[in-house]
VOLUMTI-730177 format. One line per field, with one value per atom (N, C-alpha, C): residue number from 1; residue in one letter; atom name; x, y, z. Coordinates in nm, 4 decimals. Example, Ala and Ser with C-alpha at 12.3 -4.5 7.8 and 13.67 -1.06 7.14 Angstrom:
BEGIN
seq: c(1/1/1/2/2/2)
type: c(A/A/A/S/S/S)
atom: c(N/CA/C/N/CA/C)
u: c(1.3190/1.2300/1.3200/1.2850/1.3670/1.2900)
v: c(-0.5690/-0.4500/-0.3300/-0.2250/-0.1060/0.0030)
w: c(0.7800/0.7800/0.7800/0.7080/0.7140/0.7870)
# end
This chain:
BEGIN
seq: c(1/1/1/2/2/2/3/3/3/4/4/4/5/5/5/6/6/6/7/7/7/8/8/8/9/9/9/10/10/10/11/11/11/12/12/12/13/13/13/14/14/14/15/15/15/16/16/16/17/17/17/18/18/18/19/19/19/20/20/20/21/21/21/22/22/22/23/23/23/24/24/24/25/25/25/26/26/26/27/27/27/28/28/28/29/29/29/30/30/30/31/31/31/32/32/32/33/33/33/34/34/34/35/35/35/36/36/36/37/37/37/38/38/38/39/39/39/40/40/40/41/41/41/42/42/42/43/43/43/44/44/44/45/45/45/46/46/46/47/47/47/48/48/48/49/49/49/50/50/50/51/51/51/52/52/52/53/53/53/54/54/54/55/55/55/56/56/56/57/57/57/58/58/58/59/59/59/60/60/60/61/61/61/62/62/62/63/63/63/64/64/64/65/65/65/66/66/66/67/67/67/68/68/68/69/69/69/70/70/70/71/71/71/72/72/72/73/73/73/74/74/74/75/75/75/76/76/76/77/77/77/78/78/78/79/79/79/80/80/80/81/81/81/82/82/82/83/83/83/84/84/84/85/85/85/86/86/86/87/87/87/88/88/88/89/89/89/90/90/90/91/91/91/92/92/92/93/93/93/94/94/94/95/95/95/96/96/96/97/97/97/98/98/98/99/99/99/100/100/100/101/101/101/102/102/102/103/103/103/104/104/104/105/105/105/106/106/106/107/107/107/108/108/108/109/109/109/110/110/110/111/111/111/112/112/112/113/113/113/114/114/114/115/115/115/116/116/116/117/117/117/118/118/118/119/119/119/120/120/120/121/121/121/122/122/122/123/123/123/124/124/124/125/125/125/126/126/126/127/127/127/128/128/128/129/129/129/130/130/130/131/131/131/132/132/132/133/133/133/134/134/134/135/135/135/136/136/136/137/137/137/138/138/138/139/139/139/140/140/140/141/141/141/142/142/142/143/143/143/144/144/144/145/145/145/146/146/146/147/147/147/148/148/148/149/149/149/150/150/150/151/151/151/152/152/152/153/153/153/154/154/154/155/155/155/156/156/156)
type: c(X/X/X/X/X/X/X/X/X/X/X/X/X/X/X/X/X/X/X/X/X/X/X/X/X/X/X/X/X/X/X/X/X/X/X/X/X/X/X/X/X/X/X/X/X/X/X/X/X/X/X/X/X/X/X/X/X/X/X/X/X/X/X/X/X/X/X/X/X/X/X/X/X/X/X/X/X/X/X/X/X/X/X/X/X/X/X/X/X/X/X/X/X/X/X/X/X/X/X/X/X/X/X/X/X/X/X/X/X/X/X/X/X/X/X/X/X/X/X/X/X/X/X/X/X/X/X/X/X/X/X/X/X/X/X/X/X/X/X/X/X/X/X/X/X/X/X/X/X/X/X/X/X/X/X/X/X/X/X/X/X/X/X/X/X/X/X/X/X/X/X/X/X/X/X/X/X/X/X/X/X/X/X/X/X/X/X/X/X/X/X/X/X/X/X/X/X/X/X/X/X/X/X/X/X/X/X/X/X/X/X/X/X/X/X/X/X/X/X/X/X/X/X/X/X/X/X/X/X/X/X/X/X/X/X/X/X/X/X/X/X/X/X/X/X/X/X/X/X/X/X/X/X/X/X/X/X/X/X/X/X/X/X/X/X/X/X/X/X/X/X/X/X/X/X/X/X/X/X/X/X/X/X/X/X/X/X/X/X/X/X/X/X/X/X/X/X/X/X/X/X/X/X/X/X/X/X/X/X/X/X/X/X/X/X/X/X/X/X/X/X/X/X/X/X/X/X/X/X/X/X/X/X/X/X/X/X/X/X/X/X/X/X/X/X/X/X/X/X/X/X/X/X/X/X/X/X/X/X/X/X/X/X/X/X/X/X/X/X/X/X/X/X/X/X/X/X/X/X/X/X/X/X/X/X/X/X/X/X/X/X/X/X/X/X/X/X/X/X/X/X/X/X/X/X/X/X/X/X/X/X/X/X/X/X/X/X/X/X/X/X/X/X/X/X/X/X/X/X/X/X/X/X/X/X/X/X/X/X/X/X/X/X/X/X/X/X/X/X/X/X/X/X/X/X/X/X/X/X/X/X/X/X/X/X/X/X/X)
atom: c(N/CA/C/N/CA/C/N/CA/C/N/CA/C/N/CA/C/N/CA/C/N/CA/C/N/CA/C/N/CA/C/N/CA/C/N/CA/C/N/CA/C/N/CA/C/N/CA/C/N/CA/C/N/CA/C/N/CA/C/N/CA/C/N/CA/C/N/CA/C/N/CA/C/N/CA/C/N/CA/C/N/CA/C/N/CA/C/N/CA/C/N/CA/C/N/CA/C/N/CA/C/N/CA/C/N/CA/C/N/CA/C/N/CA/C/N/CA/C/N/CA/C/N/CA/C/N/CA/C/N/CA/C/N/CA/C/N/CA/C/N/CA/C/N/CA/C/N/CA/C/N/CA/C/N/CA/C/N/CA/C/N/CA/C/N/CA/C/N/CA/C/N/CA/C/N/CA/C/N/CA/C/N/CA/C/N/CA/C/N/CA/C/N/CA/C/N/CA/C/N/CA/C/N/CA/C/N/CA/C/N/CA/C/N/CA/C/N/CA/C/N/CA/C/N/CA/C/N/CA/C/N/CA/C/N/CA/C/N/CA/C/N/CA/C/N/CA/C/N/CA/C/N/CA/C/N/CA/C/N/CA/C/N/CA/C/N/CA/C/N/CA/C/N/CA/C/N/CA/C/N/CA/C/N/CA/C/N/CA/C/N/CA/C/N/CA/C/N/CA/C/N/CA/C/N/CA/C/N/CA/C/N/CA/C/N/CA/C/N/CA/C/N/CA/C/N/CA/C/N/CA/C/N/CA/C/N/CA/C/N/CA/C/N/CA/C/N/CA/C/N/CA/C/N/CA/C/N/CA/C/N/CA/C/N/CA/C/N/CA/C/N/CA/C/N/CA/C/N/CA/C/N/CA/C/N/CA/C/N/CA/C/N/CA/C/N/CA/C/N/CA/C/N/CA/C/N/CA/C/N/CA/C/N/CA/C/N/CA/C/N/CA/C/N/CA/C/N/CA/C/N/CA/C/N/CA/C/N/CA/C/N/CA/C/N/CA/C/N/CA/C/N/CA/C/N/CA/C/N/CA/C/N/CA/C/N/CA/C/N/CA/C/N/CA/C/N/CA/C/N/CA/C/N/CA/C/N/CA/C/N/CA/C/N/CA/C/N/CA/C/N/CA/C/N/CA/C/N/CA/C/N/CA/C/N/CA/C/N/CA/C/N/CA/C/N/CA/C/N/CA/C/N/CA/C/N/CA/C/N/CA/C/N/CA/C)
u: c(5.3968/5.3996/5.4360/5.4020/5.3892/5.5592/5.6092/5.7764/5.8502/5.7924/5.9191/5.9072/5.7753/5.7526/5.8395/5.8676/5.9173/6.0740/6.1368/6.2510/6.2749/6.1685/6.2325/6.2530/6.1434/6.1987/6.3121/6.3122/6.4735/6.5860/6.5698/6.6859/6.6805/6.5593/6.5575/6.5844/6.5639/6.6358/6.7653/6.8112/6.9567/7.0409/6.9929/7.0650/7.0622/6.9056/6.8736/6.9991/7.0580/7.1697/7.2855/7.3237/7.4694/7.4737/7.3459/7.3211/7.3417/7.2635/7.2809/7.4377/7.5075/7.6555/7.6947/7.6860/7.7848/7.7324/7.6256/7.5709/7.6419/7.5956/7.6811/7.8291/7.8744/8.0490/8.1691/8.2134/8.3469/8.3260/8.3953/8.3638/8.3187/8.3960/8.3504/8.1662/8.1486/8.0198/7.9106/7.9487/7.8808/7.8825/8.0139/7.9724/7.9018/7.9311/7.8038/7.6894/7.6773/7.5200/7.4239/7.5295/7.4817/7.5047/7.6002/7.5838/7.4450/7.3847/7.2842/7.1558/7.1774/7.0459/7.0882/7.1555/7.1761/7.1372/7.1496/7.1511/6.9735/6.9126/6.7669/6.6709/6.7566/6.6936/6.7165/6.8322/6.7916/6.7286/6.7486/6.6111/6.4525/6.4306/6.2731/6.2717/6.4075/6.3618/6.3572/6.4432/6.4064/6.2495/6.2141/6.0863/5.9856/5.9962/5.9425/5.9337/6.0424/6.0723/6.0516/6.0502/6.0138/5.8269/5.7721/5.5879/5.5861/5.6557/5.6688/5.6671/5.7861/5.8060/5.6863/5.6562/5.5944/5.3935/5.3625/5.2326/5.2285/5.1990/5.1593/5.0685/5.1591/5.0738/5.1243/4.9955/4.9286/5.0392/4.9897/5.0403/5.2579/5.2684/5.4108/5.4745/5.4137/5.4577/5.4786/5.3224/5.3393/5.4227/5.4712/5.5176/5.7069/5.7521/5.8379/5.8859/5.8235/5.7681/5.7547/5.6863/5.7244/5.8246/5.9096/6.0027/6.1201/6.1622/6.1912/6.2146/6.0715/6.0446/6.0614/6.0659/6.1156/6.2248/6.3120/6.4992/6.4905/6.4387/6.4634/6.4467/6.3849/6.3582/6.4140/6.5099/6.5279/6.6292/6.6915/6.7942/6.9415/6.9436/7.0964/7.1661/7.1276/7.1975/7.3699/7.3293/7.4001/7.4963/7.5220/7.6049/7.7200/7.7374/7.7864/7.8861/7.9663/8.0296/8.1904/8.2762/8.4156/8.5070/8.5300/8.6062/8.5744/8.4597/8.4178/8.4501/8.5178/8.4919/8.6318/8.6930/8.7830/8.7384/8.7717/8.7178/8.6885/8.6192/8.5714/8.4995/8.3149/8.2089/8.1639/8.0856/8.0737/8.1698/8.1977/8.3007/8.3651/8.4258/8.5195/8.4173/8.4054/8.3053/8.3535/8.2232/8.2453/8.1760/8.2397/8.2078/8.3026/8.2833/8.3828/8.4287/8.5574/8.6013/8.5056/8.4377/8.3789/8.2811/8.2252/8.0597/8.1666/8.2415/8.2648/8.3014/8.3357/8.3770/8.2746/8.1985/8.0786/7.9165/7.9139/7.7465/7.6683/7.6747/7.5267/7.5480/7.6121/7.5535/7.4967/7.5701/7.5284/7.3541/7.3852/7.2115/7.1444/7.1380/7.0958/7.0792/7.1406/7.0692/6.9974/7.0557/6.9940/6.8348/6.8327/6.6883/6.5523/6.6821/6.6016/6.5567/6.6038/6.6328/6.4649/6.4786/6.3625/6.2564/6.2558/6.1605/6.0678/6.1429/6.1312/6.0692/6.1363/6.0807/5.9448/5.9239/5.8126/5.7309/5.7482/5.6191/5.6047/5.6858/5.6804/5.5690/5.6229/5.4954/5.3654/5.3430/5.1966/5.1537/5.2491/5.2005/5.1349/5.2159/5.2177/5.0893/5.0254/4.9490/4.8165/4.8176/4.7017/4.6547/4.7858/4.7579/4.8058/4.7748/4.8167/4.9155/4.9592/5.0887/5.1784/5.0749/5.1590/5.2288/5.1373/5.1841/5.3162/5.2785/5.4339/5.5105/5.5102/5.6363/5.7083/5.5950/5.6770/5.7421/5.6986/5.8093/5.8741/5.8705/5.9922/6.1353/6.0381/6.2261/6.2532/6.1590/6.1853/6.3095/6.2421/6.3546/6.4671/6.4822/6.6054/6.6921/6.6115/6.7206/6.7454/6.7231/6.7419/6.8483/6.8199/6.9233/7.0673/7.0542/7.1655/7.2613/7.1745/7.2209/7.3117/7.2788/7.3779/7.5311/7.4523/7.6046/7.6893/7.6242/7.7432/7.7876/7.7764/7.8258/7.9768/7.8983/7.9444/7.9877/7.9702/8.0049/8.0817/8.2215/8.3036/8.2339/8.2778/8.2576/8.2967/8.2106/8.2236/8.3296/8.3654/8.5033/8.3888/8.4353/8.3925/8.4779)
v: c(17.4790/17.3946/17.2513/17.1732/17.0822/17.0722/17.1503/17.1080/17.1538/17.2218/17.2008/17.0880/16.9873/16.8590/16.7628/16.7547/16.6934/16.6989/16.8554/16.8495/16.8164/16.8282/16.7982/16.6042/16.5895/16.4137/16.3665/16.4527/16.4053/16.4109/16.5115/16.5548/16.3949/16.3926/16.3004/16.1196/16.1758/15.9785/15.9495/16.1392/16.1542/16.1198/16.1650/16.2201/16.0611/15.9833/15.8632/15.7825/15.7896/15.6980/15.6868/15.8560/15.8417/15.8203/15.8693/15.7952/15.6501/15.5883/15.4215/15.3854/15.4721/15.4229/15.4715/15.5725/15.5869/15.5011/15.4609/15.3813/15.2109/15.1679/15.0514/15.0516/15.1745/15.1458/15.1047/15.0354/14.9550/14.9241/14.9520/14.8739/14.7052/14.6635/14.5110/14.4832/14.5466/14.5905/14.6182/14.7316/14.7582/14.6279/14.5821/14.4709/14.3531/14.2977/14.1926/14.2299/14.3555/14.4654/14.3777/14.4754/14.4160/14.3029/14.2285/14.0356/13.9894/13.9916/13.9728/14.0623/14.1549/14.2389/14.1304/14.1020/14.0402/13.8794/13.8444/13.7001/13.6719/13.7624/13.8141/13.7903/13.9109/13.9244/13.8021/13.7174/13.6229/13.4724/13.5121/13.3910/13.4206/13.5449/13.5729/13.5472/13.5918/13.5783/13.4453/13.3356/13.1981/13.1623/13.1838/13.1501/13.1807/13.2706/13.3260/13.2491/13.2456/13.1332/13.0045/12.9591/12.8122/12.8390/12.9510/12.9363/12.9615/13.0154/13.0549/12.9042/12.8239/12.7319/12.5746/12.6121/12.4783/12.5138/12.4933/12.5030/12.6484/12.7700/12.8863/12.9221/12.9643/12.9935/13.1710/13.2354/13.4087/13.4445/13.4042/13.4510/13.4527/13.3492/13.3398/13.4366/13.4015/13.5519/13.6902/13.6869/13.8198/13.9083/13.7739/13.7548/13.8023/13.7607/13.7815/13.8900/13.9063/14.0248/14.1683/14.1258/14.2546/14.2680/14.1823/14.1699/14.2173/14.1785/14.2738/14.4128/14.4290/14.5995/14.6626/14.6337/14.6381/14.7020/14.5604/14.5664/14.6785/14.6924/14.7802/14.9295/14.9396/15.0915/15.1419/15.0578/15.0169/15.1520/15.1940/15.2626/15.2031/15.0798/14.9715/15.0555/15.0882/15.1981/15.2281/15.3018/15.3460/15.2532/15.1356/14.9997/15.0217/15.0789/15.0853/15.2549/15.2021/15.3276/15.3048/15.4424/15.4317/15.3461/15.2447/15.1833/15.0215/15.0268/14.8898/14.8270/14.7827/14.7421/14.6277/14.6490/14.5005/14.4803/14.3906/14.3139/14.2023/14.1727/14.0537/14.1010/14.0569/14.0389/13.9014/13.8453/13.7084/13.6108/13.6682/13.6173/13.7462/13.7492/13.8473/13.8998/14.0382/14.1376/14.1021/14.1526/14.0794/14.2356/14.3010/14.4992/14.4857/14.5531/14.5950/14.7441/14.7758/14.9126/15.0049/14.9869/15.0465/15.0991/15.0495/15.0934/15.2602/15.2452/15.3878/15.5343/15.4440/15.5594/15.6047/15.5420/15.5650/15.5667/15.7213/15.7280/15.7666/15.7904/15.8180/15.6365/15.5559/15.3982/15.3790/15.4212/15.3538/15.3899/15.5216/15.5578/15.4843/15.4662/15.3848/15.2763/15.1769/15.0414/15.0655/15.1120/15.0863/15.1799/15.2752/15.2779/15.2251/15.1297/15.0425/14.9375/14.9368/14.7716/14.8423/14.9891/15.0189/15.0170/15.0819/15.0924/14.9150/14.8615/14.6808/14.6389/14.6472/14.5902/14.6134/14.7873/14.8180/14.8050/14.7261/14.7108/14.5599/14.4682/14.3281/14.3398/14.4292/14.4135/14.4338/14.5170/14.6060/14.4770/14.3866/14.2892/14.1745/14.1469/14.0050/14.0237/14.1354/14.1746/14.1287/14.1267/14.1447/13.9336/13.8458/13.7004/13.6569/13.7418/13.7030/13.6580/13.5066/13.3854/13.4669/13.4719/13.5294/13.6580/13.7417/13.8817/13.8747/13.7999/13.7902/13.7700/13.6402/13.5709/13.6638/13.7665/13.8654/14.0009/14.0182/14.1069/14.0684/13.9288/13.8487/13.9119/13.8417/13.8939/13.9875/14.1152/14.2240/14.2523/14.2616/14.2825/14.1791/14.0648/13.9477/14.0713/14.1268/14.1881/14.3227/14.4036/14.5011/14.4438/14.3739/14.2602/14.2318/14.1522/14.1617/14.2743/14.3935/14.4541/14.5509/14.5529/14.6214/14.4821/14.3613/14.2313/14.2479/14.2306/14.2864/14.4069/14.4954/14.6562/14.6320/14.5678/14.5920/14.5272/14.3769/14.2906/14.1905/14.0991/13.9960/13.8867/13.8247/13.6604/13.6205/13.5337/13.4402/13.3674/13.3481/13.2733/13.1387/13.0343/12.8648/12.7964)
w: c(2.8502/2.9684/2.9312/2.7933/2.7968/2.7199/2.6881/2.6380/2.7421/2.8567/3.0372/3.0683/3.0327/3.0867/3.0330/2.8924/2.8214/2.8338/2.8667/2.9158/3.0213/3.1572/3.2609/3.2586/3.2048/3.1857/3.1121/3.0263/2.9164/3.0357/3.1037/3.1749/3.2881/3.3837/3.4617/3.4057/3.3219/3.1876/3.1868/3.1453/3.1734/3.3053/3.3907/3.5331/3.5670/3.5536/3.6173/3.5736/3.4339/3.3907/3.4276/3.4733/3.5138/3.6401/3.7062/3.9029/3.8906/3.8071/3.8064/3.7728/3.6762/3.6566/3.7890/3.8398/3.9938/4.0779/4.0590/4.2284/4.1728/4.0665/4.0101/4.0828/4.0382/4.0936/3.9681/4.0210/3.9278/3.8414/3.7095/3.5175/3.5821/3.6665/3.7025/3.7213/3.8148/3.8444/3.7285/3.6527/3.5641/3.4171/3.4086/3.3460/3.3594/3.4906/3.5648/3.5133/3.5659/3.5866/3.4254/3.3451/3.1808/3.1648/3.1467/3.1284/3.2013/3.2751/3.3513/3.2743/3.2424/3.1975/3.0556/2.9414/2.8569/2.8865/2.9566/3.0217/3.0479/3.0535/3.0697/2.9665/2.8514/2.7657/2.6642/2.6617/2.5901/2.6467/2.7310/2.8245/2.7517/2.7830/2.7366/2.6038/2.4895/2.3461/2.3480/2.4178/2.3844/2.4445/2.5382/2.5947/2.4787/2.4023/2.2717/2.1953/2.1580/2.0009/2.0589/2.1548/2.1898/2.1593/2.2171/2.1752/2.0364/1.9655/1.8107/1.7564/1.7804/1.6932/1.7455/1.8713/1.9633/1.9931/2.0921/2.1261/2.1787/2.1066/2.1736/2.2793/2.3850/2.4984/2.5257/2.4742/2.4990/2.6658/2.7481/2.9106/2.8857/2.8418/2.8236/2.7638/2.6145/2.5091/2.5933/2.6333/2.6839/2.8274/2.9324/3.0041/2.9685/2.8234/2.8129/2.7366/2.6152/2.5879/2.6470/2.7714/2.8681/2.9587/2.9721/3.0086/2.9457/2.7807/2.7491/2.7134/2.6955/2.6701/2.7978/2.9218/3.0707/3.0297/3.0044/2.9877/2.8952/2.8106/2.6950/2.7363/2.7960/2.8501/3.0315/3.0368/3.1797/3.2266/3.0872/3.1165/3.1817/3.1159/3.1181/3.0282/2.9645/2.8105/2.9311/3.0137/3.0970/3.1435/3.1697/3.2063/3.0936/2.9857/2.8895/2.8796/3.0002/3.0039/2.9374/2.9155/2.8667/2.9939/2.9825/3.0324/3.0497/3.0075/2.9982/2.8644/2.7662/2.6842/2.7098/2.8348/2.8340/2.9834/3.0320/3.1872/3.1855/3.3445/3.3529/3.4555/3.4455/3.5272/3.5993/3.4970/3.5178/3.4315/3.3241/3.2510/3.1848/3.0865/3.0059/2.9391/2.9347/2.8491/2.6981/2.6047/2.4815/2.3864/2.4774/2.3900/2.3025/2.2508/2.1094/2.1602/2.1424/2.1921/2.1391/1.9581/1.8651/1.9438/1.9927/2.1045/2.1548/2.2128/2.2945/2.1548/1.9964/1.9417/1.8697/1.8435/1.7172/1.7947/1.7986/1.9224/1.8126/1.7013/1.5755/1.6065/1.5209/1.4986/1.6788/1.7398/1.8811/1.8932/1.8365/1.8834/1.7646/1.6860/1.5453/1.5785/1.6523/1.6678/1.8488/1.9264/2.0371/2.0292/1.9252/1.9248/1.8273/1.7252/1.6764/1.8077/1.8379/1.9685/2.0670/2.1161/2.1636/2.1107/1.9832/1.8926/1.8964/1.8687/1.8118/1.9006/2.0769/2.2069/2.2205/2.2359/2.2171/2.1361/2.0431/1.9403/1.9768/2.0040/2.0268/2.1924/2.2641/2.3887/2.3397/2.2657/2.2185/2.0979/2.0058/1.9745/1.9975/2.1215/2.2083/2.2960/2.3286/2.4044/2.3012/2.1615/2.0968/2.0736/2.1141/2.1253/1.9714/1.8556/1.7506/1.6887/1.7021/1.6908/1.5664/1.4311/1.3477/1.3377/1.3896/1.3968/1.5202/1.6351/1.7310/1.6224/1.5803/1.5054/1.4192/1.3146/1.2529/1.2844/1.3924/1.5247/1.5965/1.6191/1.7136/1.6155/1.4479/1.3692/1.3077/1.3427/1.3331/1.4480/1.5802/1.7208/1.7206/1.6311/1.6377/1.4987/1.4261/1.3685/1.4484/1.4642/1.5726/1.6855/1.7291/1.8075/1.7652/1.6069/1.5450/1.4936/1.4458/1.3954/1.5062/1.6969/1.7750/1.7636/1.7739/1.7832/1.6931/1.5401/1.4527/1.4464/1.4989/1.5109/1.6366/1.7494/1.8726/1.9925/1.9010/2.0056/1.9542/2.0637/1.9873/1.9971/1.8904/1.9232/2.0736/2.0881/2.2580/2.2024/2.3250/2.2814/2.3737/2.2999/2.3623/2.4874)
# end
């Protein structure tokens, strides 16, 4: 009973992703969609590293913190379909074609990236400045390690 449960959710994680790519619509769409889920997530990591490096305040951390692990499990994965890797959303997408050919690395950092989120909420939750700080750069590398795989330089 308890591995029909487990499949019927894999399946509903599944189905939920490609409903969100059809209801999204247009590569335009779906790129906004993500620049914005991205535009998010590095708001909260700065709100982070500003209590990391300044006067730590517990409610904030954790405020953003869960915010990411939100984004992280949100099932955006899906925003990241074959045809997006040239466009323009809010500005010009900054995918690397590489994201659509290589799905072992793809799954390799985006479930480091979950893995990381989720331990940074379950950290941030416990108030402990140092222990955040040393999972902030655990998930900043998890972070890096999808940019250098998969994403261009911003152009200025």
């Amino acid at each position: 009973m308890k591995f029909n449960k487990i499949v019927v959710a894999t399946l509903a994680i599944g189905l939920s992703g490609a409903a969100l790519a059809q209801t999204i619509g247009k590569p335009e769409d779906q790129i906004r969609w993500r620049q914005s889920v991205m535009q998010t997530l590095g708001w909260s990591m700065g709100r982070i590293k500003t209590n990391i490096e300044g006067t730590y305040n517990k409610d904030q951390v954790i405020q953003a913190a869960n915010t990411i692990q939100a984004l992280a499990n949100s099932g955006s994965g899906a925003l990241f379909q074959p045809g997006t890797d040239t466009g323009k959303g809010w500005r010009d997408t900054n995918v690397k074609p590489e994201l659509f050919k290589n799905a072992a690395k793809l799954k390799e950092v985006g479930t480091a990236y979950n893995k990381e989120a989720n331990e940074l909420a379950k950290v941030a939750a416990g108030g402990d400045a140092a222990a955040v700080k040393a999972q902030f750069g655990n998930l900043g590398k998890a972070c890096k390690g999808c940019h250098d795989e998969f994403r261009k330089e911003e152009k200025k």
